[in-house]
Backbone of each chain as ProteinMPNN parsed JSONL, in Angstrom:
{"seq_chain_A": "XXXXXXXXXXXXXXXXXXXXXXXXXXXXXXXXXXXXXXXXXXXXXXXXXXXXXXXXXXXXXXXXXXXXXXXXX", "coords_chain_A": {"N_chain_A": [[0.847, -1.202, 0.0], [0.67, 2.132, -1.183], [2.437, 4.787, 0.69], [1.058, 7.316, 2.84], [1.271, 10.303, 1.179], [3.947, 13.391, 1.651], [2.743, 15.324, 1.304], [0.382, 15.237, 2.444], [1.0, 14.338, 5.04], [3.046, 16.459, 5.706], [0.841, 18.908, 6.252], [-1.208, 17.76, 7.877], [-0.074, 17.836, 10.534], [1.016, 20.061, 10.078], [-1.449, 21.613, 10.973], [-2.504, 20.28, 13.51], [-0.503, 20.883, 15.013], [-0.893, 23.893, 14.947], [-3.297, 24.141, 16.316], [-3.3, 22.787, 18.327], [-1.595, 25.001, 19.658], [-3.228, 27.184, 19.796], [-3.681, 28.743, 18.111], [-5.312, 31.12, 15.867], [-5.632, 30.907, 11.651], [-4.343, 33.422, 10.85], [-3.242, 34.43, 13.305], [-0.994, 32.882, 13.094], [0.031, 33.385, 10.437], [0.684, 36.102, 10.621], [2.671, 35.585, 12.659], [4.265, 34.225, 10.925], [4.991, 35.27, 8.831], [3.551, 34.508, 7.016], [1.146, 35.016, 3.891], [-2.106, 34.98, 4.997], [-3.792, 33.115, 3.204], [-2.08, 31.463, 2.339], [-1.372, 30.151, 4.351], [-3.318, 28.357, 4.85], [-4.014, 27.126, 2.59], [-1.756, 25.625, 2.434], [-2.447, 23.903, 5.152], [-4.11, 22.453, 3.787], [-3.196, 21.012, 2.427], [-2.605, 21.964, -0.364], [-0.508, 23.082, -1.157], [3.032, 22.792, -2.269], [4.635, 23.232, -0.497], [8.458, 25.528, 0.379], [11.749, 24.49, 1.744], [12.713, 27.419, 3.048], [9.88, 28.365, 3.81], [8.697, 26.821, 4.993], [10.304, 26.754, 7.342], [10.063, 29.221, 8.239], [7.634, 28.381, 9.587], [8.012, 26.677, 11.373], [9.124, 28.851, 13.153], [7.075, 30.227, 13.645], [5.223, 28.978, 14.985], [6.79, 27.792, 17.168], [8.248, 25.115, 17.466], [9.886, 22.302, 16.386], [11.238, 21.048, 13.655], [11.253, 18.292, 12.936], [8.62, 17.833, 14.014], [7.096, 18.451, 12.084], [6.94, 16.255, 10.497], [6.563, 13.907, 11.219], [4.764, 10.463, 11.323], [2.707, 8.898, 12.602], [0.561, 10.214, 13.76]], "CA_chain_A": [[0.0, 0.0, 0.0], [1.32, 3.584, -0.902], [2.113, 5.365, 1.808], [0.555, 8.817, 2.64], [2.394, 11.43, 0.807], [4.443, 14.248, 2.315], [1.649, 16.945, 1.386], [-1.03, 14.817, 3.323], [1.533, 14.309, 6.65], [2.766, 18.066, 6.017], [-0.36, 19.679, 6.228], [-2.012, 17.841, 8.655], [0.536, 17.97, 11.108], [0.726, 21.875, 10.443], [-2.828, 21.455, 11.267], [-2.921, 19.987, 14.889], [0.452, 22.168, 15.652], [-1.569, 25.283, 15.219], [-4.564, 24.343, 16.723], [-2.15, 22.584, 20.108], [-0.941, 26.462, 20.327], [-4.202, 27.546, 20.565], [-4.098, 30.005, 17.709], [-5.65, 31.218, 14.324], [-4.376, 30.637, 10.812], [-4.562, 34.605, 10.834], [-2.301, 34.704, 14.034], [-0.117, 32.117, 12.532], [0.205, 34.2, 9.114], [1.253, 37.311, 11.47], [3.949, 35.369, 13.104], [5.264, 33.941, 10.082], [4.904, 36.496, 7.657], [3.452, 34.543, 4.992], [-0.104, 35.013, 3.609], [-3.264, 34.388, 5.585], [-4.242, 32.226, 1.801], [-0.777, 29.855, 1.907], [-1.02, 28.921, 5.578], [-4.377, 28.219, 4.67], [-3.414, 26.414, 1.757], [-0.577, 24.778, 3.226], [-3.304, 23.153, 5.848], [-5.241, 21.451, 3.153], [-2.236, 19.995, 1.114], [-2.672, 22.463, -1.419], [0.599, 24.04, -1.689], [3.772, 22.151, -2.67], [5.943, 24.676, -0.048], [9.982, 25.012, 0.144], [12.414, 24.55, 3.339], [12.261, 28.95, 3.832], [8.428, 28.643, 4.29], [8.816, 25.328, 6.241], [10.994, 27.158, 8.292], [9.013, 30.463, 8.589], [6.07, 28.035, 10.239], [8.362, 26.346, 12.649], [9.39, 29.202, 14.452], [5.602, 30.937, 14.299], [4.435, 27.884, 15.83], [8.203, 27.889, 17.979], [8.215, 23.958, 17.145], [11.143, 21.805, 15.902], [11.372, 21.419, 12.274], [11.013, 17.143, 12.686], [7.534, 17.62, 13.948], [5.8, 18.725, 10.924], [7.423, 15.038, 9.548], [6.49, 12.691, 12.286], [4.245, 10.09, 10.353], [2.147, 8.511, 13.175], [-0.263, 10.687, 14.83]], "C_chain_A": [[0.882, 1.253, 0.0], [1.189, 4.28, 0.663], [1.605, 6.769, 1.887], [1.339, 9.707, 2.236], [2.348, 12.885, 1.62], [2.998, 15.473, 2.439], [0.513, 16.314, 2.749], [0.116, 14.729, 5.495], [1.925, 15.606, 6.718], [1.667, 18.922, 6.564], [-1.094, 19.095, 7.695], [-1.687, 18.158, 10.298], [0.443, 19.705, 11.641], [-0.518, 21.99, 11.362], [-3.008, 21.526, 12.707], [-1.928, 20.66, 15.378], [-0.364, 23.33, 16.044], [-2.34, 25.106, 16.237], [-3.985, 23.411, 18.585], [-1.796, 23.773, 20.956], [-1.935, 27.362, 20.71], [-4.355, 28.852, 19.726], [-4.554, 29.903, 16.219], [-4.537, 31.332, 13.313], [-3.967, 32.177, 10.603], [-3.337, 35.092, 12.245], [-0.732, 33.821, 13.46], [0.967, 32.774, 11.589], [0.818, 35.484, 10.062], [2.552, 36.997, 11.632], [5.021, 35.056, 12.585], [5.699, 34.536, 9.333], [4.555, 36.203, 6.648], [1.633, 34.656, 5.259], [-0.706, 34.01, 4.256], [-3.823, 32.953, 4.463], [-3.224, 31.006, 2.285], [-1.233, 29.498, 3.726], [-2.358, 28.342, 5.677], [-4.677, 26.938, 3.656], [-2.234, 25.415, 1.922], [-1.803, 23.256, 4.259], [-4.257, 22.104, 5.447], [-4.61, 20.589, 2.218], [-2.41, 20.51, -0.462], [-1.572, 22.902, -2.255], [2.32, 22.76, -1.123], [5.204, 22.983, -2.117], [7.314, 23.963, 0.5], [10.21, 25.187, 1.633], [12.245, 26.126, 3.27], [11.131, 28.893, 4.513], [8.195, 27.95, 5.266], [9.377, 25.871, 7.842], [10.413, 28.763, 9.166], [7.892, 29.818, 9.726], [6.396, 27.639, 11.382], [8.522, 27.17, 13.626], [8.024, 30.28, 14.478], [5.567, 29.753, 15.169], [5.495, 27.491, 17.013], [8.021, 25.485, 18.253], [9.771, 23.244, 16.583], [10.753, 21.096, 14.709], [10.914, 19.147, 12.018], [9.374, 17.18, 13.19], [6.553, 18.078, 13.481], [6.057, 17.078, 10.125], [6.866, 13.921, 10.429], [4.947, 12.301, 10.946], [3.143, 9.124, 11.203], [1.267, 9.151, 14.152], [-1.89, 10.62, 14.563]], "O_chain_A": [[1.684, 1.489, 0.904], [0.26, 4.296, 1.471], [1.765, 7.433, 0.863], [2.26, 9.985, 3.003], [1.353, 13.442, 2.084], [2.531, 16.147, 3.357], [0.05, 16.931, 3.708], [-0.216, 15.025, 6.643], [1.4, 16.242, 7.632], [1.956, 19.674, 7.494], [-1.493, 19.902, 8.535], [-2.506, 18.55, 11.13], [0.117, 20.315, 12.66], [-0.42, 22.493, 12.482], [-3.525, 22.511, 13.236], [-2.278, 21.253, 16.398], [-0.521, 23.707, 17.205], [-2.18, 25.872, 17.187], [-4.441, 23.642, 19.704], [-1.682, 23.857, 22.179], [-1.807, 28.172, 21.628], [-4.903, 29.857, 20.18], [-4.31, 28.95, 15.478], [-3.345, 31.599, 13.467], [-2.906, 32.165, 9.978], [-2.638, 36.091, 12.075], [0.402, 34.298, 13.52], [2.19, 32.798, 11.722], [2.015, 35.485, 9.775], [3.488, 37.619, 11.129], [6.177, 35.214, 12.978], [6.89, 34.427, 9.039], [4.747, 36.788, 5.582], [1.003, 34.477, 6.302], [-0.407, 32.817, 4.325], [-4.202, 31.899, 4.974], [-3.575, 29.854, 2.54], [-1.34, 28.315, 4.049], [-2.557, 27.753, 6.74], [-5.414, 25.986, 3.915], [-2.138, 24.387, 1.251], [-1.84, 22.052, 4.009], [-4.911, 21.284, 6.093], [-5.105, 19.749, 1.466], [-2.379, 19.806, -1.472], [-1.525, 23.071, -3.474], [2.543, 22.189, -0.055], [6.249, 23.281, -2.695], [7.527, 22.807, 0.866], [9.48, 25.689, 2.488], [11.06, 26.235, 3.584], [11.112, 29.261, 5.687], [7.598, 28.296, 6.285], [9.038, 25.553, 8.982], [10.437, 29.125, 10.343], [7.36, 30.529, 10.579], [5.717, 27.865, 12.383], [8.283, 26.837, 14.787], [8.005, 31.132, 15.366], [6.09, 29.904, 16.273], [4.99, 26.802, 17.899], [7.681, 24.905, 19.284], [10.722, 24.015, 16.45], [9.726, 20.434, 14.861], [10.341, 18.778, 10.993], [8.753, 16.32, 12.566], [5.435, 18.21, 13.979], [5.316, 16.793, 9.184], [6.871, 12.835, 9.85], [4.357, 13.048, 10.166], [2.541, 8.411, 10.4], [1.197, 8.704, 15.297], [-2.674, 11.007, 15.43]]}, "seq_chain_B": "XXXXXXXXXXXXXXXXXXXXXXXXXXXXXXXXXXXXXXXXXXXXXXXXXXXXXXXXXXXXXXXXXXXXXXXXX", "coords_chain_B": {"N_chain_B": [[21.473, 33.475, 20.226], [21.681, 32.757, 16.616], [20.113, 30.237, 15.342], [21.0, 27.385, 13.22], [20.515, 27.65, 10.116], [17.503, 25.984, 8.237], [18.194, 25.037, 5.344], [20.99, 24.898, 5.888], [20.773, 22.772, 8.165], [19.076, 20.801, 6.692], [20.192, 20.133, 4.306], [23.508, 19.549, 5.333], [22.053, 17.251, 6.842], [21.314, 15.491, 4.37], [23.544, 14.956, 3.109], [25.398, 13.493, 4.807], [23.023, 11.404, 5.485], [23.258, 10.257, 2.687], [26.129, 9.751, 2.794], [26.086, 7.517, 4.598], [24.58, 5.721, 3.279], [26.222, 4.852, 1.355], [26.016, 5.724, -1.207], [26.421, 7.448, -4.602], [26.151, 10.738, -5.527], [25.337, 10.9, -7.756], [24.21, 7.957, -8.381], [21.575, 8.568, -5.88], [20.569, 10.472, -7.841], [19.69, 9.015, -9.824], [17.768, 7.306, -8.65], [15.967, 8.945, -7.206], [15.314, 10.691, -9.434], [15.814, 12.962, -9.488], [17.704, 15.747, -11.263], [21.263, 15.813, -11.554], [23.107, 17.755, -10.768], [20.927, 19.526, -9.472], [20.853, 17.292, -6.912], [23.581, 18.102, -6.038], [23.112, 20.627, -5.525], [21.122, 20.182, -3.739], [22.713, 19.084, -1.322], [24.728, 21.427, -0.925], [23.575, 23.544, -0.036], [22.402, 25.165, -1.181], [20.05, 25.118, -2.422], [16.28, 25.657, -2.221], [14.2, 23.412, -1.458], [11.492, 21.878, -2.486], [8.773, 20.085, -0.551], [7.384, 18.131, -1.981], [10.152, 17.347, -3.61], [11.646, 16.825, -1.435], [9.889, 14.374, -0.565], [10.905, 12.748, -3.053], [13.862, 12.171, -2.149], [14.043, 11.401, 0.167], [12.83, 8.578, -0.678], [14.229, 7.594, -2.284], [16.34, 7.292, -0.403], [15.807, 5.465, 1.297], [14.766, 6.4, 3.645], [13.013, 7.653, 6.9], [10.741, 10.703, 6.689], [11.673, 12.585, 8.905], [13.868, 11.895, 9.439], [16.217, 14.175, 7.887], [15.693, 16.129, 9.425], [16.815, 16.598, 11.411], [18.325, 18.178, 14.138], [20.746, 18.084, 15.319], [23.689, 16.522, 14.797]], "CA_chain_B": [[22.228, 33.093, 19.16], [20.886, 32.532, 15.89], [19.811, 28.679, 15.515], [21.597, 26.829, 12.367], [19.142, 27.511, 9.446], [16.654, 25.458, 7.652], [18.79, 24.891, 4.304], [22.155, 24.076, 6.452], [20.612, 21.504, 8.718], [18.531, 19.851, 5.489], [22.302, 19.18, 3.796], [24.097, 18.264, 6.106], [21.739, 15.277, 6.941], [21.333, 15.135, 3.591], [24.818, 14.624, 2.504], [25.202, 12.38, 5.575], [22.229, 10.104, 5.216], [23.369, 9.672, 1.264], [27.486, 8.883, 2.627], [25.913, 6.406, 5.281], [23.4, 4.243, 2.735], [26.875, 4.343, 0.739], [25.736, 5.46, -2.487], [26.699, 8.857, -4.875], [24.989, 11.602, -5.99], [24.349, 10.171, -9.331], [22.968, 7.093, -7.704], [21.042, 8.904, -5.969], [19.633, 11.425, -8.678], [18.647, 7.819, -10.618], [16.705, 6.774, -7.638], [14.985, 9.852, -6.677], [14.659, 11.021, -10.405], [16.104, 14.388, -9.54], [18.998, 15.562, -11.764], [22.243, 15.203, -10.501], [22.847, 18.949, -10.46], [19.695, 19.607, -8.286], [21.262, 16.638, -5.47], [24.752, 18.242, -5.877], [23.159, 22.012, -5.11], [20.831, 20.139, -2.302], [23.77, 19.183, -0.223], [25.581, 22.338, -0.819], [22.62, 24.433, 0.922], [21.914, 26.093, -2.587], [18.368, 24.921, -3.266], [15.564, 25.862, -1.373], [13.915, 22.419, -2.637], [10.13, 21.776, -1.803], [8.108, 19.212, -0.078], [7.641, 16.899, -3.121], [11.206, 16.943, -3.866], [12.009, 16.119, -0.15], [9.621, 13.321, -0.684], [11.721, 12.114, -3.889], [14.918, 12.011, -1.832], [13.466, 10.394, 1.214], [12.175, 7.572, -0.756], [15.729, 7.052, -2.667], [17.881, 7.158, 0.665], [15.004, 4.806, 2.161], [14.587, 6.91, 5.255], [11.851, 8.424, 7.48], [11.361, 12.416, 6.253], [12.486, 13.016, 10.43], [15.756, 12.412, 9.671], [16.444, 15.299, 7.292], [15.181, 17.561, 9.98], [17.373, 16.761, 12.845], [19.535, 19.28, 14.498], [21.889, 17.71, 16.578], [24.229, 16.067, 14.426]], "C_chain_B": [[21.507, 32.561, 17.967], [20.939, 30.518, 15.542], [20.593, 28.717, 13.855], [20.117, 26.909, 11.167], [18.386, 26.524, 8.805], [17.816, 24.447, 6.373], [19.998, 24.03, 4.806], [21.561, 22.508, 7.343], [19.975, 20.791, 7.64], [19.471, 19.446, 4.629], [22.717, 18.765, 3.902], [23.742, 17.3, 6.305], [21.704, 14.591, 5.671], [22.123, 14.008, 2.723], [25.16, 13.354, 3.439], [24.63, 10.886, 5.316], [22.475, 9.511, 3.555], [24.939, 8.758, 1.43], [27.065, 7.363, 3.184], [25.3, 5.325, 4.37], [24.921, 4.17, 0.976], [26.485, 4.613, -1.069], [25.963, 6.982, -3.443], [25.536, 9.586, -5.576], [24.435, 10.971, -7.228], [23.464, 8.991, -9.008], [21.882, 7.449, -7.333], [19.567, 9.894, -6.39], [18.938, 10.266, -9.763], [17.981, 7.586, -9.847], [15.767, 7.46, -7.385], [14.648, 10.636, -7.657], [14.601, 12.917, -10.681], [17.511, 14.728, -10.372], [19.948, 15.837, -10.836], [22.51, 16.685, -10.314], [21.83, 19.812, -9.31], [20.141, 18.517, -6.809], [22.489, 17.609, -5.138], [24.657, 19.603, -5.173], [22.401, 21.344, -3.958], [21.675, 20.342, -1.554], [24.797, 20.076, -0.338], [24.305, 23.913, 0.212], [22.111, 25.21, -0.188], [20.584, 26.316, -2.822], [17.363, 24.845, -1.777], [14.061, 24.773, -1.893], [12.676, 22.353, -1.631], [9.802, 20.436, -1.095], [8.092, 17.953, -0.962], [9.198, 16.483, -3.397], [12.106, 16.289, -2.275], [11.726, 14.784, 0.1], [10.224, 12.2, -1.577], [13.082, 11.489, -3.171], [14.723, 10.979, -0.787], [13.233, 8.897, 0.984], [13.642, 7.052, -1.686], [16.849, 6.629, -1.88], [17.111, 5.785, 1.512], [14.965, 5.019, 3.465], [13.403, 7.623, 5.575], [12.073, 10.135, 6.898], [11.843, 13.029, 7.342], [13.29, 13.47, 9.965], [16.369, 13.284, 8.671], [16.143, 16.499, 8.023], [16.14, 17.482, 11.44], [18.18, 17.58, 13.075], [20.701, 19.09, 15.205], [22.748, 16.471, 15.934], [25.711, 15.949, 14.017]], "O_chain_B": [[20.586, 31.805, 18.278], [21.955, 29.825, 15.604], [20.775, 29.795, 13.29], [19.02, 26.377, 11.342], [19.233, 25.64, 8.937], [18.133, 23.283, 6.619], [20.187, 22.867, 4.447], [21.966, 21.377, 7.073], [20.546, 19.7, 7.633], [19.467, 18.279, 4.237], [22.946, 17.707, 3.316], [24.453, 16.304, 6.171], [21.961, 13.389, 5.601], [21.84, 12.985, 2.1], [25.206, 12.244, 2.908], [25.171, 9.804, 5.087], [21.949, 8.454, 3.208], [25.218, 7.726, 0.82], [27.413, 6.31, 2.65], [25.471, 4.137, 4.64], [24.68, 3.642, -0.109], [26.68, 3.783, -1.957], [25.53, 7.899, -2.746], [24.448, 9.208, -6.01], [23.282, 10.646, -7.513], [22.26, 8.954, -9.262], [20.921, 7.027, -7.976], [18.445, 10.078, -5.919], [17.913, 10.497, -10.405], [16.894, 7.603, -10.426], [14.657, 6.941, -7.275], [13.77, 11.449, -7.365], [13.977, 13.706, -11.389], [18.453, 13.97, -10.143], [19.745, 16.06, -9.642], [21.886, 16.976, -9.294], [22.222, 20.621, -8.469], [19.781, 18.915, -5.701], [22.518, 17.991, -3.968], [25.556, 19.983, -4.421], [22.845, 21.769, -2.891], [21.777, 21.427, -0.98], [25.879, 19.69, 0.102], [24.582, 24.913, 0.873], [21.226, 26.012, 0.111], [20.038, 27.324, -3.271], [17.568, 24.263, -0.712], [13.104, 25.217, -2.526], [12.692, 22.628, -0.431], [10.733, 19.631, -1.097], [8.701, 16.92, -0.685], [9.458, 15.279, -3.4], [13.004, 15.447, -2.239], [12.5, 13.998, 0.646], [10.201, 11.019, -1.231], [13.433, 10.37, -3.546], [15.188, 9.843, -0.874], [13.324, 8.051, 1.873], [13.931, 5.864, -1.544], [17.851, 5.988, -2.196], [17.796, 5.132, 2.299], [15.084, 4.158, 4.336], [12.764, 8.185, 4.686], [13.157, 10.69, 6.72], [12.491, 14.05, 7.109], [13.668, 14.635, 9.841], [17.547, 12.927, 8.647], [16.242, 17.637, 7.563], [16.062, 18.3, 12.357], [18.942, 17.847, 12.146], [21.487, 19.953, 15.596], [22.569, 15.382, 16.48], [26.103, 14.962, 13.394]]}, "name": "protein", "num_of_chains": 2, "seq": "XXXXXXXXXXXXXXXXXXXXXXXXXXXXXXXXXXXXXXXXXXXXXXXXXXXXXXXXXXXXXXXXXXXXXXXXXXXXXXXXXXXXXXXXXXXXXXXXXXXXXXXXXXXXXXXXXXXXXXXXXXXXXXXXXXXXXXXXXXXXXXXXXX"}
């Protein structure tokens, strides 16, 4: 069986990060500096984003960069 | 102090996890279907390479996507 691809464990991960910290994708987008749309887009496996942006989300969300990858939650 | 960025720690394991499974960039750019130019600027910190292409590499070195994110190496 294929396994779930990166966009689907990216995203959802982003997903329960945010919502662990207890904040909007609108506070999120503040902290990171990218558009209210991409972290929005990012959350639904829409957007196909690079290590900068990856790295922009970790330290809004002040997280470590392996737990947007973890593959069991 | 500023933390080690995004690009440098995704290289280094990079370059790492490709000496450890013993195999060269060209190997690797047949496996993961990336040209060999594009592996050779990954592990130089050059390329600010996306999610899909993280997933290409991951699945050529046969490793979890974690271990490209670790910091303590």
């Amino acid at each position: 069986m294929e396994k779930n691809n990166i966009l689907q464990i990216f995203s959802k991960n982003m997903k329960r990060l945010r919502q662990n910290a207890r904040i909007t994708q609108e506070e999120l987008s503040f902290r990171s500096g990218l558009h209210k749309n991409y972290i929005s887009d990012a959350e639904r496996g829409k957007r196909n984003i690079s290590l900068k942006a990856i790295e922009k989300l970790a330290r809004g969300l002040e997280i470590n960069l392996t737990e947007f990858f973890m593959e069991n939650n």
